[in-house]
Structures are given as C-alpha cells and as structure tokens.
VEXVORO-158330 format. One record per atom (N, C-alpha, C): residue number from 1; residue in one letter; atom name; x, y, z. Coordinates in Angstrom, 1 decimal. Layout:
// VEXVORO-158330
{kolpa NUM; A; CA; {X; Y; Z}},
...
// end
This chain:
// VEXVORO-158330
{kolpa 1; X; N; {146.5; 46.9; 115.8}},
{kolpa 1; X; CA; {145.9; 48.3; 115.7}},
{kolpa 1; X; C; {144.5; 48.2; 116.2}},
{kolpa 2; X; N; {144.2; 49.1; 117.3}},
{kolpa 2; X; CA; {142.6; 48.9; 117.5}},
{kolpa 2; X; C; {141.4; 49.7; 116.7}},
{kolpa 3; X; N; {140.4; 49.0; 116.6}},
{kolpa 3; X; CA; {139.6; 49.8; 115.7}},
{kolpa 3; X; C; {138.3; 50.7; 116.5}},
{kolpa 4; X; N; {137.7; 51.9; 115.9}},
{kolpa 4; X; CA; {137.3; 52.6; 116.6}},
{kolpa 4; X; C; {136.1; 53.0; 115.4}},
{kolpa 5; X; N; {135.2; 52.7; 116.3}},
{kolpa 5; X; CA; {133.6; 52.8; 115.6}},
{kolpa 5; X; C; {132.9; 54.4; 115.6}},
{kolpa 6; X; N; {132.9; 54.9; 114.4}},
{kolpa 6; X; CA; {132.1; 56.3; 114.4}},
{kolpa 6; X; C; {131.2; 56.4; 114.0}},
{kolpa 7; X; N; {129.9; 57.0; 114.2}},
{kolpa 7; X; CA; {129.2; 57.6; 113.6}},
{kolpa 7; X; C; {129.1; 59.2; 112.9}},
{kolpa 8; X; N; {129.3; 59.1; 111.9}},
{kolpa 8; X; CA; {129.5; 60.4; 110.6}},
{kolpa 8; X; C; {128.7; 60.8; 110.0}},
{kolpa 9; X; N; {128.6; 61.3; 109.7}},
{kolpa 9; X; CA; {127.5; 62.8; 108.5}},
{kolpa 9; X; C; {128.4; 62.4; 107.3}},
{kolpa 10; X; N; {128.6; 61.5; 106.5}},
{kolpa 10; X; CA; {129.0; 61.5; 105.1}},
{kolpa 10; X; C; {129.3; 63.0; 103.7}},
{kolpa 11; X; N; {128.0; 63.6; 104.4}},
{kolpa 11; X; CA; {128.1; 64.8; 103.5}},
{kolpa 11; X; C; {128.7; 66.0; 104.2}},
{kolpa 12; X; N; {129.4; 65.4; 105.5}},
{kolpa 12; X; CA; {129.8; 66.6; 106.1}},
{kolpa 12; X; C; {131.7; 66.5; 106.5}},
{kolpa 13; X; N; {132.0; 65.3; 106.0}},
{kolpa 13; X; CA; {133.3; 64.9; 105.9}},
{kolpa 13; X; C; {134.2; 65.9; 105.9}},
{kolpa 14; X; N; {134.5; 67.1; 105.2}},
{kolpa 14; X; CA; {135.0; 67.8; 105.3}},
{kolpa 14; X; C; {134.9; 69.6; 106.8}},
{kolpa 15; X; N; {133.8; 69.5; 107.3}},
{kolpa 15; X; CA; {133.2; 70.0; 108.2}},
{kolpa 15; X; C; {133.9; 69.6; 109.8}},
{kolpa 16; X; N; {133.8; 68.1; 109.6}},
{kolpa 16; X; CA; {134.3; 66.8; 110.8}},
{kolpa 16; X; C; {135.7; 67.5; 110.7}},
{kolpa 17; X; N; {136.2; 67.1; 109.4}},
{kolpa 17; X; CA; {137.9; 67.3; 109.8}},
{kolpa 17; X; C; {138.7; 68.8; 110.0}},
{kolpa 18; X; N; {137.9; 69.8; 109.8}},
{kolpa 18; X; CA; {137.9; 71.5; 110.0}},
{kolpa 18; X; C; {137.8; 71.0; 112.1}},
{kolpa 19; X; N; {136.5; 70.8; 112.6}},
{kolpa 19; X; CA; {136.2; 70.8; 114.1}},
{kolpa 19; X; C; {137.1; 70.0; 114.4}},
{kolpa 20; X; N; {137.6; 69.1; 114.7}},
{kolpa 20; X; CA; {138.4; 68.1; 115.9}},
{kolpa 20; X; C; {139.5; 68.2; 115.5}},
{kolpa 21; X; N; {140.8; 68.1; 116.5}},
{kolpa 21; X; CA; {142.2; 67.8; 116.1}},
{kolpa 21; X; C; {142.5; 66.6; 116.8}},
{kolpa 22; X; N; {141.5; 65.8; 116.9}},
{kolpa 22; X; CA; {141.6; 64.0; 117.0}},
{kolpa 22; X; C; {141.2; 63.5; 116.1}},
{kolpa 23; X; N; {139.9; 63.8; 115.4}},
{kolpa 23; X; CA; {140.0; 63.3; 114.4}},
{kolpa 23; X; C; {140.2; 64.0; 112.3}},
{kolpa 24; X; N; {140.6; 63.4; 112.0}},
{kolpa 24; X; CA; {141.5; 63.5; 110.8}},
{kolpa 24; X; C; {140.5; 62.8; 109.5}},
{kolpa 25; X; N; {140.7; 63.7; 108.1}},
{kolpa 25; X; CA; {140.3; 63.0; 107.6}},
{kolpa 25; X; C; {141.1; 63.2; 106.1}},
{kolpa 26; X; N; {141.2; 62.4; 105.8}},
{kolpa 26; X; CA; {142.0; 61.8; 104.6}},
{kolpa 26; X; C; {143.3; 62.1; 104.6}},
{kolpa 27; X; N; {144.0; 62.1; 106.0}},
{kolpa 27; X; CA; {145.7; 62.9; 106.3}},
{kolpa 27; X; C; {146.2; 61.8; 107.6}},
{kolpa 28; X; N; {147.1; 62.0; 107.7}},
{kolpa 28; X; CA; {147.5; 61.8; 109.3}},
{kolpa 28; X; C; {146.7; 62.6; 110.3}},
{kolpa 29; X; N; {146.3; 61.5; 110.9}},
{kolpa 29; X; CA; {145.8; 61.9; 112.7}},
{kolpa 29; X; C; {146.0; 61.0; 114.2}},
{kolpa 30; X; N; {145.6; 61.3; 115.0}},
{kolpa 30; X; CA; {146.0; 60.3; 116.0}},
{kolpa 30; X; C; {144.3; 59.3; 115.6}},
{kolpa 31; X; N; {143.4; 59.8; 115.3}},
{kolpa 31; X; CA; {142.0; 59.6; 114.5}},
{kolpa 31; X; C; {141.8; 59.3; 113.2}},
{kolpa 32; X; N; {142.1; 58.7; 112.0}},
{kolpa 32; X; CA; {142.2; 59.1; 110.9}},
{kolpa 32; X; C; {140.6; 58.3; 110.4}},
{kolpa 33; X; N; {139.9; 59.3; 109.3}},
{kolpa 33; X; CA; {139.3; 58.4; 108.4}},
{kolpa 33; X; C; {139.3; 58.2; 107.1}},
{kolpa 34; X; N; {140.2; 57.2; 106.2}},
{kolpa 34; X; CA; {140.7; 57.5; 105.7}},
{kolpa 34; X; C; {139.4; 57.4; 103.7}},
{kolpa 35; X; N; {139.1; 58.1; 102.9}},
{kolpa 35; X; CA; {137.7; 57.8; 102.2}},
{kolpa 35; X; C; {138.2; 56.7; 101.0}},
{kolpa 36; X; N; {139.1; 56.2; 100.9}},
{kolpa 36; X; CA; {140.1; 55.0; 100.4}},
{kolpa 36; X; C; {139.7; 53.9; 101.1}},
{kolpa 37; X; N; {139.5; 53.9; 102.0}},
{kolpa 37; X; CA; {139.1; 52.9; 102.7}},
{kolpa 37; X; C; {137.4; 52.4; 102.8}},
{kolpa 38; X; N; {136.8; 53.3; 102.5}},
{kolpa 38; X; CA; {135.3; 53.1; 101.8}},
{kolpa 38; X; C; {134.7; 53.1; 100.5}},
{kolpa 39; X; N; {135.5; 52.8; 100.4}},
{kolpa 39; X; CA; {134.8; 52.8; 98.7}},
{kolpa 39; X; C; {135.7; 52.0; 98.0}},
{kolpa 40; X; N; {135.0; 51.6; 96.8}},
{kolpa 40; X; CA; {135.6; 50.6; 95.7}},
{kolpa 40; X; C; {136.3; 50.9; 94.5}},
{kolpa 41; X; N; {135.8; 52.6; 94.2}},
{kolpa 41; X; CA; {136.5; 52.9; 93.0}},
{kolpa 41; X; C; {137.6; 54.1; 93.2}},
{kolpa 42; X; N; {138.7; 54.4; 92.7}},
{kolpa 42; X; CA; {139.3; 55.0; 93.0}},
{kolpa 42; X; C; {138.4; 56.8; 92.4}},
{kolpa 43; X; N; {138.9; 57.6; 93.5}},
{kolpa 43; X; CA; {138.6; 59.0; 93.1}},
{kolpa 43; X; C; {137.1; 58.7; 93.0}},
{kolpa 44; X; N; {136.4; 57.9; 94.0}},
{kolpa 44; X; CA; {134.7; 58.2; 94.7}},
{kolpa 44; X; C; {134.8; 58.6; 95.5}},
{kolpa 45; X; N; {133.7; 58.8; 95.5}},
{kolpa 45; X; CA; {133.5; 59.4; 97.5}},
{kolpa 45; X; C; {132.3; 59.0; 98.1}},
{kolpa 46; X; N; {132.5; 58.8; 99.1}},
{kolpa 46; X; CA; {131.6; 58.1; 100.2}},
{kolpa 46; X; C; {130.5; 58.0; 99.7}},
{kolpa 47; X; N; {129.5; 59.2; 99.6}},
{kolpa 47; X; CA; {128.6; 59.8; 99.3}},
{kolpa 47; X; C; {128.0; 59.2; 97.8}},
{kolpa 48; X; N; {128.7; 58.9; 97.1}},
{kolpa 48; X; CA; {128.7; 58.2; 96.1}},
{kolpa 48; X; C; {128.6; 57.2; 95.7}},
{kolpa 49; X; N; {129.5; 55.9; 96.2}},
{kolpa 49; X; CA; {129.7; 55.1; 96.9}},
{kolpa 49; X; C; {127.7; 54.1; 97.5}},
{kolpa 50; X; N; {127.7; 55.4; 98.2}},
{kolpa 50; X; CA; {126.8; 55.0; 99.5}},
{kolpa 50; X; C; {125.4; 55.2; 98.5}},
{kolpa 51; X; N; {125.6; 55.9; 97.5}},
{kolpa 51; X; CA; {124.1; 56.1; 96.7}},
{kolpa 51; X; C; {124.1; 55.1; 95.5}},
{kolpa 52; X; N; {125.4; 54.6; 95.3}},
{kolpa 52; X; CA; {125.3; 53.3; 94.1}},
{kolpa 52; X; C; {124.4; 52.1; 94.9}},
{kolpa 53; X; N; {125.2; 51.9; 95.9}},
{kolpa 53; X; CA; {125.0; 50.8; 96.8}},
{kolpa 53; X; C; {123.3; 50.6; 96.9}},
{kolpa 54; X; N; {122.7; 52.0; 97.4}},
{kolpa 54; X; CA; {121.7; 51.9; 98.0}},
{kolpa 54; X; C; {120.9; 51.9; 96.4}},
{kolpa 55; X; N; {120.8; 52.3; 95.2}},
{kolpa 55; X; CA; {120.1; 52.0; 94.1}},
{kolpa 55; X; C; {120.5; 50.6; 93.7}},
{kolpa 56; X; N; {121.9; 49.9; 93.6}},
{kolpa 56; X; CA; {121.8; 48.5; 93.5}},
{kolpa 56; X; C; {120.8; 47.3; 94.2}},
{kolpa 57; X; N; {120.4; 48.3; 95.9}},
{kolpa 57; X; CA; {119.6; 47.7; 96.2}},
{kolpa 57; X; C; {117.9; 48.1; 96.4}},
{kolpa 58; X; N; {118.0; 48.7; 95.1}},
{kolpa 58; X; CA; {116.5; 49.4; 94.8}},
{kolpa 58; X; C; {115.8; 50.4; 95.7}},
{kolpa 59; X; N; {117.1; 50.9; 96.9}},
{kolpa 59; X; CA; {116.7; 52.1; 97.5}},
{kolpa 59; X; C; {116.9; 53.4; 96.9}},
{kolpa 60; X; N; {115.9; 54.3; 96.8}},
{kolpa 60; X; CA; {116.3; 55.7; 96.4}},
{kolpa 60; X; C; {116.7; 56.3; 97.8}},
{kolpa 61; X; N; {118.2; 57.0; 97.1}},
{kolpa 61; X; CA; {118.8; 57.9; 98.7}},
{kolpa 61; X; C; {117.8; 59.4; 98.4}},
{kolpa 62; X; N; {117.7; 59.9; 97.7}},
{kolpa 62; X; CA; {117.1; 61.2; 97.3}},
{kolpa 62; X; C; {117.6; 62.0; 97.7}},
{kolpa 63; X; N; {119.3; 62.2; 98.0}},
{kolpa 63; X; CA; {120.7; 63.1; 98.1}},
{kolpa 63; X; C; {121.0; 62.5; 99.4}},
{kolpa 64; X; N; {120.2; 63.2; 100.4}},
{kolpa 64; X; CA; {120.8; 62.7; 101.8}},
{kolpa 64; X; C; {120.2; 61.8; 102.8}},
{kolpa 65; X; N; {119.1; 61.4; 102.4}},
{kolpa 65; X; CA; {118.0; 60.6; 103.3}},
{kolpa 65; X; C; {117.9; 59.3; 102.5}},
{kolpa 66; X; N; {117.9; 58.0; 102.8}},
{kolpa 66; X; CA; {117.5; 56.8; 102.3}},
{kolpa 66; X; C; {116.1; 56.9; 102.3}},
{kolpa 67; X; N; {115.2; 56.5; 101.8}},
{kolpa 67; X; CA; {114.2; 55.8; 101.6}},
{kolpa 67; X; C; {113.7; 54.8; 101.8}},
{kolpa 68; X; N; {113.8; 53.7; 102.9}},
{kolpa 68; X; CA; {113.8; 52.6; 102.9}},
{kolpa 68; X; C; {112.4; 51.5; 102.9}},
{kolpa 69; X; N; {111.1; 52.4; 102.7}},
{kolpa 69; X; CA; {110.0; 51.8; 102.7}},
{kolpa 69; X; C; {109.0; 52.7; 102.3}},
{kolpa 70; X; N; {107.5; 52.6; 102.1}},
{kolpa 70; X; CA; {106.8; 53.3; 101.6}},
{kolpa 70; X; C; {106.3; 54.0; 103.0}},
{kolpa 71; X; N; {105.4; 54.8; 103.5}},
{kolpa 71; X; CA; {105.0; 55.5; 105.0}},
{kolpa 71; X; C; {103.6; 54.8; 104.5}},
{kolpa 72; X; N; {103.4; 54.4; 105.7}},
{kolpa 72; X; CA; {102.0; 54.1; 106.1}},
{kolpa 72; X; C; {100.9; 55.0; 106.5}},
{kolpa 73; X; N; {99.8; 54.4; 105.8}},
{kolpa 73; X; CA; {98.8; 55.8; 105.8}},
{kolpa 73; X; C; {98.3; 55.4; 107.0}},
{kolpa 74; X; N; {97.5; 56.0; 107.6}},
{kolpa 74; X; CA; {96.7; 56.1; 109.0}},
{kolpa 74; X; C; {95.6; 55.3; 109.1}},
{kolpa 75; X; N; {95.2; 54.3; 108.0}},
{kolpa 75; X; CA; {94.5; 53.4; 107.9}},
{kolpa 75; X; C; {95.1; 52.3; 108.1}},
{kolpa 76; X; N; {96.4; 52.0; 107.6}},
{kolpa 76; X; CA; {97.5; 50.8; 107.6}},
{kolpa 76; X; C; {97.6; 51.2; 108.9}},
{kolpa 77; X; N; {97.9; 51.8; 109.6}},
{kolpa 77; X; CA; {98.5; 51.6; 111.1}},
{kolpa 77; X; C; {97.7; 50.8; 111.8}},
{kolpa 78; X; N; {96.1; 51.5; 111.6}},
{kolpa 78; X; CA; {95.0; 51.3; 112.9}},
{kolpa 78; X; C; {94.8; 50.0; 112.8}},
{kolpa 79; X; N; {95.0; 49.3; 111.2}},
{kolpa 79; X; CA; {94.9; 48.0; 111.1}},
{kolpa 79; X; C; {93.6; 47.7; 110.1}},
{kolpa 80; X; N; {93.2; 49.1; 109.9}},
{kolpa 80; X; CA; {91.8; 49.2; 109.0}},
{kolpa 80; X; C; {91.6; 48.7; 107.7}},
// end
C-alpha cells in the first residue's frame, strides 16, 4: 500500500472531510485519514493527543499554536 504525506489543520479535521471527495476522514475513501491511527488512547482525538504530547514535552500548545521558545527581545537579536 503506498503512503501519502499530508499536511492538515488538526482542528479543522472535520471541515477537510466536508471539502474534498478524495480525501476522507474517519470512513472509507480513495484518501482516507483515519484519527485511530494517531493517537494512543481510544475515543482521543488528534488535537488532544497532540496537546498531551507537547506538555509531556514542556511545551505549552495554548489551544492551537505551540509555543516552542521564549521571543527575543530586540536587544537579544542585535546581540546587545
């Protein structure tokens, strides 16, 4: 079976599978994505999933954006 790399909106999962009739989500499609296949616990969801992960690893998601570093003030850039 070949595999086929997407890039997704996780919080829009249901949106994705309303627009396309290639791709499919959590049903039969010639596209399928299936949310069983991402995640570890039964009856999670992506989104959920994706926010344990990132506080295990001491990132705050803060709903839809990661966090992944502090922002540099304009003195740290210049090198001041």
């Amino acid at each position: 079976m070949a595999r086929v790399k997407l890039l997704v909106d996780i919080d829009r999962l249901d949106e994705l599978d309303r627009m396309s009739r290639l791709l499919s989500v959590d049903r039969p499609g010639i596209l399928s994505f299936h949310t069983r296949d991402h995640v570890e616990h039964e009856n999670e969801t992506v989104r959920e999933f994706v926010d344990r992960l990132l506080a295990q690893a001491g990132i705050a998601s803060g709903g839809r954006w990661a966090k992944l570093g502090k922002r540099a003030t304009p003195a740290a850039r210049s090198g001041e």
